[in-house]
N, C-alpha and C positions, 0 to 999 in steps of 0.2 A: 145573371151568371150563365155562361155559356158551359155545357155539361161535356164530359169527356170519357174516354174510353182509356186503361191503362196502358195500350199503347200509341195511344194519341197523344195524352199529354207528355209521355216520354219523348218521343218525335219535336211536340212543339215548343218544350222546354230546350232539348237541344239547338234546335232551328235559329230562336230566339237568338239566341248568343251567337252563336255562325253568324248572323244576319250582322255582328255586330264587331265581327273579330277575332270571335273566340274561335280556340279549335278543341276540338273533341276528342279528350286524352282517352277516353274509352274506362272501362272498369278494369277494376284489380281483382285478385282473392278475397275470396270473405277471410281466410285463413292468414292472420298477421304474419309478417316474418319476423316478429322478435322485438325490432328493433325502439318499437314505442313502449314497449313493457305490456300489453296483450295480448287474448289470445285470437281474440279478432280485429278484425278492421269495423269500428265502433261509431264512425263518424266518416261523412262523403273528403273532409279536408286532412285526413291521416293518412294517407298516401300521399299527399305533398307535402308532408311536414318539410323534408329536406331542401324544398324549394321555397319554401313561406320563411324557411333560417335565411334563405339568401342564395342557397345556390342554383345556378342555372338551368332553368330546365329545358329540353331538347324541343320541344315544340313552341316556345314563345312567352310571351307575357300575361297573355289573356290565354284563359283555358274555362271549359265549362265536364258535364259526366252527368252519368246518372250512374252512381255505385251502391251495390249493397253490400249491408251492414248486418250484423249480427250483435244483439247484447242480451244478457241475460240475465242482467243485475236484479232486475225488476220482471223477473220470471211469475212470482205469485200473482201480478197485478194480471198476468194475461188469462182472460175467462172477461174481462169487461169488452165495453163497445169499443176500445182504443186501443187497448195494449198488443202488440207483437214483437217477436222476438226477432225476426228476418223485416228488416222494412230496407226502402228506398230510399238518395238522398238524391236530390236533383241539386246539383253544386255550380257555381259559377266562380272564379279565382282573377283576381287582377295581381300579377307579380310585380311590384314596381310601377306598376303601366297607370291606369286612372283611380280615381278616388272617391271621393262623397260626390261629387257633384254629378258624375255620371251613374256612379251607384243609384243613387236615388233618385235619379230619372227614370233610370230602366228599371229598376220594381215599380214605381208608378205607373210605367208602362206596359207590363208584363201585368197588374192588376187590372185595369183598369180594360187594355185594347185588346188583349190577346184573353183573359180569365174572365173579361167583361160583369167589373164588381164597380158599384156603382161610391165614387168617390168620395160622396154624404154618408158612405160605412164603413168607411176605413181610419183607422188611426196608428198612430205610430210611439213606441216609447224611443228615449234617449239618454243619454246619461245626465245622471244631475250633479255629478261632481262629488270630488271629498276632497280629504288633505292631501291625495299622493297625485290626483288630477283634476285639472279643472273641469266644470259646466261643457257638456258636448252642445255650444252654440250652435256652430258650423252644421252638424249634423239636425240640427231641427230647422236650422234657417234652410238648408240644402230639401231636408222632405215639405216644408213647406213650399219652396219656390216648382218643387217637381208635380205637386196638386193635391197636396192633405192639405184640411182644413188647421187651420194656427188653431181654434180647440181643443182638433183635437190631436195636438202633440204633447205625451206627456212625460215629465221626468223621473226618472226613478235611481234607486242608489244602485251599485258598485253588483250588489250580490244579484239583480235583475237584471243589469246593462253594461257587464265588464263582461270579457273572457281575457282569460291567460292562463298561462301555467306559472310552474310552482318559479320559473325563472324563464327569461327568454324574449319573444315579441309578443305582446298584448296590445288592449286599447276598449275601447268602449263598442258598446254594439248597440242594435237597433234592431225592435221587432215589430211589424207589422202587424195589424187586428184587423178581422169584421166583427162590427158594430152592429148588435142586433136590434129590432125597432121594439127594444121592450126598457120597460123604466128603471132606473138603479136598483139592487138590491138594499141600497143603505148610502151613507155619508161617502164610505169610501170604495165605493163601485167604481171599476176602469179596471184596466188591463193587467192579466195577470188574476184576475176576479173568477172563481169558479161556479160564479150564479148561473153562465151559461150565455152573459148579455158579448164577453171580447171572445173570439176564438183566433188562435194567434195561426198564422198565414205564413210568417218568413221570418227570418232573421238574417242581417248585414252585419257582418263584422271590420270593423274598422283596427286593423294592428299598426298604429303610426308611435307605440312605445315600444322603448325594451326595457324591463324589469332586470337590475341586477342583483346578482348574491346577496348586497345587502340591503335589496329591498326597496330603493328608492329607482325613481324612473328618468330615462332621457331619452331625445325625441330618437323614432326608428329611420336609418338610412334609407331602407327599402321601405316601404312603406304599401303596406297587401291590402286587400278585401276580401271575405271569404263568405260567401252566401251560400244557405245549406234552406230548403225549403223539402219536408219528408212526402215522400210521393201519394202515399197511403193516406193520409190525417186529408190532405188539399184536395186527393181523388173522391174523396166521399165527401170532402163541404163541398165541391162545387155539383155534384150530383144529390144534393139535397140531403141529407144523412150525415150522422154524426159518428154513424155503426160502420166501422170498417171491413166489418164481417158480411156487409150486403152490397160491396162493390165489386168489378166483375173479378178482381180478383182473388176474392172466397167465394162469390155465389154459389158460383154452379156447385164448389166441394159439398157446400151448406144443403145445397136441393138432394145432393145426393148421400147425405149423411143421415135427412128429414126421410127420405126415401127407403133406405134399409134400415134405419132404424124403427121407424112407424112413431118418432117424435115429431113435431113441431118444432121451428124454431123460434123462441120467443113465448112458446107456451108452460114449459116447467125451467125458475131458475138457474137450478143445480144441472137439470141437463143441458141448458142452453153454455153454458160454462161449459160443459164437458164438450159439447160440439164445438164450441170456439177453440179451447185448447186443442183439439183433437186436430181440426182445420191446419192452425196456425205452425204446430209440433212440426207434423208433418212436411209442410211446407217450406221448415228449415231444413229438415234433415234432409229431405231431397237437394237445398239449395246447396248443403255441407258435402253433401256425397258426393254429386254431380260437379264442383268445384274446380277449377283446374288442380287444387290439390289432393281430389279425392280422398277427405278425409273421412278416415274410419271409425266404429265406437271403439274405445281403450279403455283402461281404468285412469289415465295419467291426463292433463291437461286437456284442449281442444276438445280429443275422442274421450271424454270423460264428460262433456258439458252435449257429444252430438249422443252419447249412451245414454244421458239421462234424458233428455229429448223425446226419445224413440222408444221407452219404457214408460217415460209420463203419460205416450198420446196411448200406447198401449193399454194401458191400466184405465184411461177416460176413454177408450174405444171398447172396452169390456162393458163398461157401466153402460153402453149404449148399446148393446148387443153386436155388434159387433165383429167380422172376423179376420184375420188375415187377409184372406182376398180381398174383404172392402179396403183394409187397408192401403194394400198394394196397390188399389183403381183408383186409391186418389192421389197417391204418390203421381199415377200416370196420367193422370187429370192435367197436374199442374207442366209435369214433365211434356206432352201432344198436345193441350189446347190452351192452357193458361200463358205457358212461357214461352211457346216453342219461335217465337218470330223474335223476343225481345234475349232470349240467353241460349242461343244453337247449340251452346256448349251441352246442356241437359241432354239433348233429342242427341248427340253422338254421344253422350255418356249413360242413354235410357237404361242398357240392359244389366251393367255394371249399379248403377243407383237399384234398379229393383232387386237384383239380386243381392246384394248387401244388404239392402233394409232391410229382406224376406228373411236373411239370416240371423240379423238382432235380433227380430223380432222373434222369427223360431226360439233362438237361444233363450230368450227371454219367457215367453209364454210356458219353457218345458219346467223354467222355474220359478214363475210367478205361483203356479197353486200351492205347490210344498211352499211357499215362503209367504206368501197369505195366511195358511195354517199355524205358519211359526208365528208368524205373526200376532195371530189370535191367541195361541199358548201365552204367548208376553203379556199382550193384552190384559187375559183374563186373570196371568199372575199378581200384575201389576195393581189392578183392581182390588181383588183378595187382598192384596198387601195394604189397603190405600193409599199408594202412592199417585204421584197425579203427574211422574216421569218414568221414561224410559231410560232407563241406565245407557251408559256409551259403551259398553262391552255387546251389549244385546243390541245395540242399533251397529255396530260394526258385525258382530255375527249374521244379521241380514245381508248386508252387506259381503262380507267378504264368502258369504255359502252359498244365498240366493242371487245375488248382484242387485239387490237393493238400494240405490243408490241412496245417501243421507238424506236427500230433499223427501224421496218419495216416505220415506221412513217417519219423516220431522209431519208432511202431510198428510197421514195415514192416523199418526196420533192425533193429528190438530181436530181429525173429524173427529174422535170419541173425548176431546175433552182432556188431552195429555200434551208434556211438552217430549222434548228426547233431550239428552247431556249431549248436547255437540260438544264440549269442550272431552270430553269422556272420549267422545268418539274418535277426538283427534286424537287423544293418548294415546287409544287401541291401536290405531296407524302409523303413528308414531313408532309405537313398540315394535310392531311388525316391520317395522322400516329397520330398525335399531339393527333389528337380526340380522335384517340382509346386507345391513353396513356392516359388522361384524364379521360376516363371512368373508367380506371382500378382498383382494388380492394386498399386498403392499405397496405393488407399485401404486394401486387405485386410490388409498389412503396418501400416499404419496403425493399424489398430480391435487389433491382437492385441498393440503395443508397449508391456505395461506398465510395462515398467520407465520407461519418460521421463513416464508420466502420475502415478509415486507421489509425485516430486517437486513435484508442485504440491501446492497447500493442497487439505486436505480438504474442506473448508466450500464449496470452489467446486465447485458443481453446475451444467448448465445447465435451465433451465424451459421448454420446450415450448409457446408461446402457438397451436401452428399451426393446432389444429382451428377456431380461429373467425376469423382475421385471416391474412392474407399478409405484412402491413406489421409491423413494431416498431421500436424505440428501445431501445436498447442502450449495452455498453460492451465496449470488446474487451480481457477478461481474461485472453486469453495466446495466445500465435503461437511455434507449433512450423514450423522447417523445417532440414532438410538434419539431422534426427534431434537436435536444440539447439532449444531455448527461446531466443526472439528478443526482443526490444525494437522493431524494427522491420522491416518489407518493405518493400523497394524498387520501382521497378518494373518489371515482368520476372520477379521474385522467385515462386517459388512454395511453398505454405507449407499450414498450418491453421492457423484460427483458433476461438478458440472467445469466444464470450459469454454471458453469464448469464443475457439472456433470446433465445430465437428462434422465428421462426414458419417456420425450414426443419424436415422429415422427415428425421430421418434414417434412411437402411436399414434394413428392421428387417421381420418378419413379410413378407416377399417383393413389400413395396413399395420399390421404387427409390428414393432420397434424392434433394430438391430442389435444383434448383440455379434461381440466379438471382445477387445484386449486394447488397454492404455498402459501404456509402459511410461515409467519415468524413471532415471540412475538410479533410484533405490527401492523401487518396486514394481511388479506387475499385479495390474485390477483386472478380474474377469466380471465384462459386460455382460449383462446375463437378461436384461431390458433396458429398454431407452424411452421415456417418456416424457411430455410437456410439462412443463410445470408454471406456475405464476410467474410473471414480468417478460414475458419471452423468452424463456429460458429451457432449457434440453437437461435432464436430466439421464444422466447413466447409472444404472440399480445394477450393483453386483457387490463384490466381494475380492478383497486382498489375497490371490493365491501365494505370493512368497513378496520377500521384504514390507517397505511401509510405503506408501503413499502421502506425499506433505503437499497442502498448499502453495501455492504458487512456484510448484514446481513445474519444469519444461516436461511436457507429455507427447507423445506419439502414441495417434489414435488410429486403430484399425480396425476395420468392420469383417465382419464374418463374407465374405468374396463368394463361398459355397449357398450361405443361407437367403444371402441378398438376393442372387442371382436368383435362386429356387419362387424367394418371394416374386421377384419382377415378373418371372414367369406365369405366376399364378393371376397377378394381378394385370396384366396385361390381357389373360386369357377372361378375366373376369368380365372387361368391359366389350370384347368379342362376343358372350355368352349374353350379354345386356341385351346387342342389337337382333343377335340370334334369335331371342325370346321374344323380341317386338316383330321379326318379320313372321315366325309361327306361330305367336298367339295372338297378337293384333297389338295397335300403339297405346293402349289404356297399362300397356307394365311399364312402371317406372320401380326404380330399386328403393326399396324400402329401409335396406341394410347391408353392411357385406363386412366380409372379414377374409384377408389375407394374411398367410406367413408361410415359412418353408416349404410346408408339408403340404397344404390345401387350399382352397377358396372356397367359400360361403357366403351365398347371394340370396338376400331376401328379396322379391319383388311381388308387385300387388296384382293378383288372377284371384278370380271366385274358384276354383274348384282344383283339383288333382288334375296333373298333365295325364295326355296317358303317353303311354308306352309309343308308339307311333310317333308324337310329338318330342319325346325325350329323344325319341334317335334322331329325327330330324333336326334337331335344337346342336346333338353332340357332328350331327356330320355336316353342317351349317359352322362350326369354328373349325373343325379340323381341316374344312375344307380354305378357310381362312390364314391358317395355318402355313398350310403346303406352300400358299401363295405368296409367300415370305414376304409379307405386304412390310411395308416401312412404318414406323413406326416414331411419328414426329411431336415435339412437344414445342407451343409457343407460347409465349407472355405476351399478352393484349391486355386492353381495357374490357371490361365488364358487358359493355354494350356493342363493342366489337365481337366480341365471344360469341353473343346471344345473335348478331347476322348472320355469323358463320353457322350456325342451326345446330352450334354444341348443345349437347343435353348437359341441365345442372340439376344439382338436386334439390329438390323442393323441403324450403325451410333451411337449406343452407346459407351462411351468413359470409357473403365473398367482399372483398376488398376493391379499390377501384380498378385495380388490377388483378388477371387470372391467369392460372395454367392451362390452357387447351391440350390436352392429349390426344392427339389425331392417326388413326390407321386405317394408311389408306384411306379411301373415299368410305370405307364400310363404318368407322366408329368417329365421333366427335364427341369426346365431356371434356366439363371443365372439372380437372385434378388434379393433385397437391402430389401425389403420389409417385413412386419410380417405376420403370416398367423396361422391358429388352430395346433393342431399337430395331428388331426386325421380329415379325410374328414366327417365321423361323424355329428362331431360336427357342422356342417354347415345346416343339418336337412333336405332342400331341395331347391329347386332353380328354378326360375321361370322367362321364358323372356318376356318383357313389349312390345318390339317394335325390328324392325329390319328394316333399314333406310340407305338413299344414306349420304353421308356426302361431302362426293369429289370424282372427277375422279376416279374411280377403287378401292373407300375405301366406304365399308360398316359399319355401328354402329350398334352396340345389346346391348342393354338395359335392365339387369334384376334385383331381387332383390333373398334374401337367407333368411333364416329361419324364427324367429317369421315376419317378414315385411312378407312373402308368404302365412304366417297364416293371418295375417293382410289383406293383398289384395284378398283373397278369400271369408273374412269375408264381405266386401265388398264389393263385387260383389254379395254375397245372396243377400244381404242388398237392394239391387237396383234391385235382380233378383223378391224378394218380391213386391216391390214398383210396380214394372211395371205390375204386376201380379192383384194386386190389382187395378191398376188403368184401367186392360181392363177385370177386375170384373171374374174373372179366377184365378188358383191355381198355381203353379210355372211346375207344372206337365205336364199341359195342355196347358202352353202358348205358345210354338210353334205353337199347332193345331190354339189355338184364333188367333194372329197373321196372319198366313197364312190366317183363314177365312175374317177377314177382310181385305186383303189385296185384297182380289176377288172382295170384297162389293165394295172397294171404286175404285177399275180400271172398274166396269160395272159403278157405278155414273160417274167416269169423261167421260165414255164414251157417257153416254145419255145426262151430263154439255156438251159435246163438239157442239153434235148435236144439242140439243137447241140453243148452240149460234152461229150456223151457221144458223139458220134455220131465227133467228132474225134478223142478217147482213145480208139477202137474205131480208128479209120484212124492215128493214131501209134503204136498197139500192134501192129497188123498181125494173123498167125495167127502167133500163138506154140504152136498146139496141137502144135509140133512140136518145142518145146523141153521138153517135158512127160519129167520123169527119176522114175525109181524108185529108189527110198532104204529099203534093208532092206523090202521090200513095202507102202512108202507113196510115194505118188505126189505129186511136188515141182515146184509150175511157179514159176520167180522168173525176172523179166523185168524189164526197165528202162523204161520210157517217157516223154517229153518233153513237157513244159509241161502238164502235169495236176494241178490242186489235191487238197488231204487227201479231200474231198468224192467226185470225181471216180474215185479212187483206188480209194475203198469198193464207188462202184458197180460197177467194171469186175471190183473180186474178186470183189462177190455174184455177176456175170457168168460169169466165169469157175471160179466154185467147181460150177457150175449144172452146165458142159461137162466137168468132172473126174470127176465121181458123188462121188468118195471123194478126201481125199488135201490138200494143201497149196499157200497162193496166198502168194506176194511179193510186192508191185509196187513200185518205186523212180521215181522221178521227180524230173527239176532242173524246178524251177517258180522263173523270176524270182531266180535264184542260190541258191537254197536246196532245201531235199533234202526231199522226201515221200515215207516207206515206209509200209507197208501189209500183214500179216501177215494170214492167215486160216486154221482148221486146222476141217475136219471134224468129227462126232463119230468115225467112223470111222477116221481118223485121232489121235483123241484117242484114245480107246480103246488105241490102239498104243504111245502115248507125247509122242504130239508136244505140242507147247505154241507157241500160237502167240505170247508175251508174254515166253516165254525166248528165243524164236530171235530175236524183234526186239531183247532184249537181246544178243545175242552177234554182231548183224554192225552196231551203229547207232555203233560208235565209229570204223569205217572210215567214216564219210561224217562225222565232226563232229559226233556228236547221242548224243541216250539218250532212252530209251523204254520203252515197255512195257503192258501190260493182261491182259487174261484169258486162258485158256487158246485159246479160239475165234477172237478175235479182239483185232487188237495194231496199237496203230500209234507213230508217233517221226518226229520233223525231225533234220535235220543242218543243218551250215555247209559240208559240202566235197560237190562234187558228183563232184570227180574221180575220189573214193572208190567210186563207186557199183559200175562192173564189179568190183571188188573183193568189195564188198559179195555180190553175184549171186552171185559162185562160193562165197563164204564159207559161203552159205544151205546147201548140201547136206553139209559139214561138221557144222556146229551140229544139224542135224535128224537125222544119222544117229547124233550123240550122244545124242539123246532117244532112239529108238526103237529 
């Protein structure tokens, strides 16, 4: 066998196929777009599902890739010699084009000439038929005639040598073995056998069925191949090894894990577990970060599976001693020497990946000890109780206090011998979920009820006239209210209604829904939201202000002309502020989120840290100056992939149609949008940001408003700039200078206030240098004194710890009914034993209070001042117990 480098074989895998026809579609996202029902891309042939149905793909017939993949099904299993969560698929595709015959030529030849595995070790399985298809002959006859020995081809059922899904194209498949020169384990030794003698190389899928609805099959028109061979498992057989953890792409993490940690790898095997997870964690999360969708940790989906990730290698990088920076050096390992030739994308996404990781993991580490502890609380309860689980209320309180994720919680127990209630835990979630449905808007209850919209006829859709008109003429085709299908509102009544044609928005791509008035002969409805609802349908959320509203009566629909406007405004200015952001902060900001209506615009996009002030203005006079330039403002409908030439930005994770809206201004902005907007930036007048704010992990919000509202929010701001002017008896001209003068005035008063009230707690304390006690050979002064704040309190001890040389301060004080103590202990006295944070624990329940701090220095309030003499005597008890 000829030995390879990981990016040798990637190279010669591709090559292979070129050499043969194929072209090289390139990789996708790890990050699925929905559409296959995952949250990643799980398999190298799930991105061509839509070409393996039949439809056309833009580069040909034959196609080959090297994509990566992410699963996590089988998370537990990774700590062995094989399991990863981020691996490679090296895929080759025939759409229609050749079949078995060429198939199984070119794995024979890709074994044998190019992997150089010698033909006396290889074997093949195929299908052995059932009752829904025949004996795969063809494909044994086809690997035989390409140079496997007729031996060794052997048959197997459906559950070994089918794929398909639950309906659609299927067909039999075929997976290659080496044959190792050692003797059967038993009768039924061969492939598929975990004694160690087959190790399986490849797998041919043959889809020449389609599987219908009701299960029975006939033959497929198109008729595919789909070969998926994983880059990891074949990189380490053919470099000798079966541990994927010692080929080059872990070594070096592995040398440098052995290295700060002062383990061995392969010498302890609990640790050697934790280094392989630790390895392999990290080596997703960098892959998930650095992604072109730069995914983040969340609590919800995707960022919920890269958070648990990046906490598990955490918690297995503690047990190895471990720190943040090693961490972060192997993030960069893989990001400059592992990957950097084979995914460019990493190395221009370096600084963005470390900084995200740095941040989970901060977040994470600030609450791993407290929730270890808690931990341990549960634990220890759970034991006491004999119980031999964890309740689901207590593995969700991990969770939702510490960010614990369930796995690490379910892992945590599994090492002391406990299970946890996952189904408990779902309740808790559940519950917590319940509330925040609960609170939710009506219209929100509204757009999610489908069960009331499957009873309507299908065929009723509504038709959107809004981008060109405000006005229509309609029919009102059905009035939902109080959760019932109506005939009629009344007035007073509040309802939805829907019509078959309208020129209101409904909510949608984070523009607010219109409102405005549907008039019909015998009533007017006021529009108060417009939203989406099941079957393509638009719904109007308001209320009957005079007469009724009936079914299928004739309506005239009018949208609010004032509020429309004000939105287009905002929402125009919003994708202005997009490109704003990417020419001053760099291309890594894509929008995360956004919200348009009247009044404002609200744009989330992804920056590690706070703008500053510099960048904010440059960002606000980067559109105003777009603005001025009353750029045009065009919209077009294209195909999907003409969109993406034109070098529109879309949003990642958004799910577009074969056709799209391109919103274009000027040469400065291209997205593809659903949205309405002005048709000259003009019109927008000027544009102004309120705030700019953290919202989540690695996403920032900006807050602005546009035209007359900028006129408005200036207007008052005089308004108040007056007021303030007035009230420090100065002119708006001048009140910087007033301002700053009083600001002098009043830092010399608190300075002479401070003096004075030290000068007083010096004369209410008197000379206590006379109350000064020895305690086992440390020297204890606790004194009482009257009307002296917390503040106060500190400074009289550093005063009098000055007068002591060595030794321990008390001070107690009723201030305004309540109790101020004050604890102070030496080094010299620490040294000895004292603690100034326990003895303020053990005399603060005599005065009503609790307290506590460092050994040095300790302070605590009470409720009872009557306590106090009590307290005083108590001090030389507690202290001679330390020392």
């Amino acid at each position: 066998m000829r030995q390879f480098t990981s990016d040798e074989l990637r190279k010669t895998w591709k090559q292979f196929y070129i050499d043969r026809g194929h072209v090289d579609v390139g990789a996708v996202s790890l990050v699925s777009d929905g559409s296959t029902g995952v949250m990643f891309n799980v398999a190298g042939m799930q991105p061509l599902m839509p070409y393996l149905l039949g439809q056309k793909h833009p580069l040909g017939t034959r196609l080959c890739n090297v994509q990566g993949c992410v699963r996590t099904n089988d998370i537990d299993s990774v700590g062995d010699k094989s399991h990863v969560t981020f691996f490679e698929m090296m895929g080759s595709w025939s759409l229609g084009d050749y079949f078995k015959k060429e198939r199984c030529q070119w794995s024979f030849e890709l074994l044998t000439q190019v992997f150089g595995f010698d033909a006396d070790h290889l074997a093949a399985t195929v299908f052995a038929g059932d009752e829904n298809a025949p004996r795969d002959e063809e494909g044994a006859q086809y690997r035989i005639a390409s140079g496997f020995k007729k031996e060794n081809i052997y048959y197997l059922p459906a559950e070994d040598n089918w794929w398909g899904l639950e309906y659609g194209p299927c067909g039999p498949d075929s997976e290659m073995f080496y044959v190792a020169d050692r003797p059967d384990c038993g009768p039924d030794c061969g492939p598929g056998c975990h004694c160690g003698k087959y190790t399986e190389l490849g797998n041919d899928v043959f889809m020449q069925y389609e599987k219908h609805h009701d299960g029975h099959l006939t033959p497929l028109k198109q008729k595919n191949v789909d070969t998926g061979w994983g880059l990891e498992r074949i990189l380490a057989f053919l470099n000798g090894t079966r541990d994927v953890y010692r080929v080059d792409l872990f070594a070096p993490v592995i040398a440098y894990i052995e290295k700060v940690s002062g383990t061995k790898y392969e010498e302890d095997e609990k640790l050697t577990r934790s280094m392989r997870i630790l390895a392999d964690h990290i080596r997703t999360s960098v892959m998930l970060i650095g992604d072109e969708a730069k995914l983040l940790p969340s609590n919800v989906g995707a960022g919920y599976v890269l958070r648990r990730l990046i906490r598990r290698a955490v918690r297995h990088g503690r047990m190895l001693n471990l720190k943040t920076e090693d961490l972060l050096t192997i993030a960069q390992m893989y990001i400059d020497d592992i990957y950097a030739e084979s995914y460019p994308l990493l190395v221009k996404n370096k600084e963005f990946v470390l900084s995200e990781l740095k941040k989970e993991i901060d977040r994470f580490e600030s609450t791993l000890e407290n929730g270890m502890k808690e931990f341990k609380k549960i634990l220890e309860q759970k034991k006491e109780e004999k119980s031999v689980e964890i309740d689901g209320k207590s593995a969700f309180y991990l969770y939702d206090t510490f960010g614990f994720p369930l796995e690490l919680t379910v892992e945590l127990a599994q090492e002391e011998g406990l299970k946890v209630d996952e189904e408990g835990f779902a309740r808790a979630m559940e519950e917590q979920k319940q509330k925040a449905r609960d609170n939710q808007s009506f219209s929100a209850r509204l757009s999610t009820d489908t069960a009331l919209y499957d009873e309507l006829d299908e065929s009723l859709v509504s038709e959107f006239t809004g981008y060109d008109t405000l006005q229509a003429e309609s029919s009102v085709a059905a009035i939902a209210s109080d959760g019932k299908w109506q005939d009629v509102l009344s007035e007073g009544q509040e309802g939805t209604i829907i019509t078959v044609k309208t020129p209101f928005y409904a909510t949608m791509g984070g523009q607010k829904g219109d409102f405005g008035v549907i008039k019909t002969a015998d009533g007017t409805f006021e529009v108060i939201d417009t939203v989406k609802v099941p079957g393509g349908r638009i719904g109007h959320i308001g209320k009957v202000v005079s007469g009724t509203i009936k079914k299928d009566a004739k309506a005239d629909l009018s949208v609010s002309s004032l509020n429309r406007g004000n939105t287009c405004k905002n929402h125009t200015a919003t994708h202005l502020l997009q490109e704003a952001l990417r020419e001053v902060l760099g291309d890594h900001v894509e929008q995360s989120g956004s919200y348009q209506d009247g009044e404002r615009t609200r744009f989330d996009f992804s920056h590690g840290q706070a703008m500053t002030t510099e960048e904010l203005k440059k960002v606000e006079e980067i559109v105003n100056a777009k603005i001025a330039e009353d750029l045009p403002v065009e919209t077009k409908v294209m195909s999907l992939e003409e969109a993406k030439k034109t070098g529109a930005m879309a949003l990642f994770g958004e799910k577009y149609g074969d056709t799209v809206r391109v919103v274009m201004i000027g040469d400065f902005s291209r997205e593809l949008c659903g949205g309405t907007h002005v048709g000259h930036t003009g019109e927008i007048a000027s544009f102004k940001i309120l705030s700019e704010s953290g919202v989540a992990a690695g996403v920032r919000r900006i807050e602005a408003i546009t035209g007359n509202n900028v006129t408005a929010y200036y207007q008052e701001m005089e308004e108040r700039l007056n007021a303030v002017a007035r009230v420090l008896k100065t002119s708006p001209a001048t009140l910087l200078d007033r301002a700053e003068h009083l600001m002098a005035e009043m830092k010399v008063l608190q300075s002479e206030n401070e003096s004075l009230k030290s000068k007083a707690a010096k004369d209410a304390l008197g000379d206590v240098m006379n109350q000064v006690k020895e305690v086992k050979g440390v020297k204890l002064l606790a004194a009482s004194v009257a009307g002296v704040d917390m503040n106060g309190l500190r400074d009289l001890g550093d005063q009098l710890k000055a007068k002591i040389g060595e030794g321990v301060i008390v001070l107690i004080s009723d201030c305004d009914g309540k109790v101020n103590m004050v604890a102070m202990a030496t080094q010299g006295a620490m040294d000895k034993g004292a603690h100034a944070g326990n003895l303020i624990k053990g005399i603060a329940a005599l005065v009503g209070g609790g307290g506590g701090g460092r050994p040095n220095m300790a302070q605590a309030g009470g409720k009872n001042p009557a306590g106090i003499p009590d307290a005083i005597a108590k001090c030389e008890e507690v202290l001679a117990a330390q020392v």
